[in-house]
C-alpha positions as CSV (number, residue, x, y, z in Angstrom):
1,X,102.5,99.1,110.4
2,X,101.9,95.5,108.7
3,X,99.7,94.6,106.0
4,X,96.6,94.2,107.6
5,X,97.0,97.3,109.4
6,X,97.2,98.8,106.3
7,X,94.4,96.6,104.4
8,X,92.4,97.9,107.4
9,X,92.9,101.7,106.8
10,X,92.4,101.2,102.8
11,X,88.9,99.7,103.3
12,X,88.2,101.8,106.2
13,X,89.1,104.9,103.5
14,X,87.3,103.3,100.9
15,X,83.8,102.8,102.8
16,X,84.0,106.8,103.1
17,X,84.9,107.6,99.6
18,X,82.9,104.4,97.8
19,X,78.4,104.5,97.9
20,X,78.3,101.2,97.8
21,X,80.4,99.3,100.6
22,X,79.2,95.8,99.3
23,X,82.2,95.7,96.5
24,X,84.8,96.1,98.8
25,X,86.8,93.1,98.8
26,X,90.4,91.8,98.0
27,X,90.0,90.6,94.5
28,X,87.8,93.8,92.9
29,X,90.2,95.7,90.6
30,X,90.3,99.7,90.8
31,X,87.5,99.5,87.6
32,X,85.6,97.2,89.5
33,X,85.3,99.4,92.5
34,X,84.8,102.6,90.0
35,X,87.4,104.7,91.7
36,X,88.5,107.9,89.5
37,X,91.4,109.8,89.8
38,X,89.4,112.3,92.4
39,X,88.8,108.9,94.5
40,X,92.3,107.9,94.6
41,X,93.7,111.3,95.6
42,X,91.1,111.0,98.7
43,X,92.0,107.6,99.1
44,X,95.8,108.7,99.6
45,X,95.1,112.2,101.8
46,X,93.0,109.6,103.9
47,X,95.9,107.7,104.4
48,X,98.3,110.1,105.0
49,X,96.0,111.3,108.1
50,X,96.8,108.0,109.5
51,X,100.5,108.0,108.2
52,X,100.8,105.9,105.5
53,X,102.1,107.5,102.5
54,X,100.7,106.6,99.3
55,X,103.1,107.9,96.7
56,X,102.8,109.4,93.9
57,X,103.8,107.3,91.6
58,X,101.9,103.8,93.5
59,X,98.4,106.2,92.4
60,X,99.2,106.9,88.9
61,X,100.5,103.3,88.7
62,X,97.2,101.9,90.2
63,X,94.9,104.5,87.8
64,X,96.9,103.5,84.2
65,X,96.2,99.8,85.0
66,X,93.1,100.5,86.9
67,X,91.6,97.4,85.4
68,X,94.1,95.1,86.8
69,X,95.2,96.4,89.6
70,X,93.2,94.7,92.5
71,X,92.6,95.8,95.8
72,X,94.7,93.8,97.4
73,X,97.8,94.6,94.7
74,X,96.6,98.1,96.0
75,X,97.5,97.2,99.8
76,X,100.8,95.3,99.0
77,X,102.1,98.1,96.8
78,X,101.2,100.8,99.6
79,X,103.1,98.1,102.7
80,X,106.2,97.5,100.4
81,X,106.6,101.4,99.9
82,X,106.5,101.8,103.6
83,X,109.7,100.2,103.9
């Protein structure tokens, strides 16, 4: 699967899980998009329906530096673990 497969899945994932599909672009950080650890365990059993695994380690990762870590970082970190 390539990156914009991927990107494609994370927003689709993210429109369920987020109320308000308006902040949902590349450059908002995990803060920014007010995702909790609840939302980023959905986020990854949403992806692994569509096989993409989103380990462990890439969530905590993404929640200790949730107010860096853009979307986009997001998506880059989850393609390069698929590999």
């Amino acid at each position: 699967m390539d990156r914009e497969e991927i990107r494609q899945h994370v927003v689709d994932a993210l429109g369920v899980i987020l109320v308000d599909k308006t902040v949902i672009e590349d450059n908002q950080t995990i803060d920014s998009l007010v995702l909790d650890e609840d939302d980023i365990d959905e986020l990854s059993k949403m992806l692994q329906k569509s096989g993409i695994n989103f380990k462990k380690r890439a969530r905590e990762e993404a929640l200790k530096h949730s107010e860096s870590t853009t979307l986009m970082a997001l998506i880059d970190h989850i393609f390069l673990s698929q590999h």
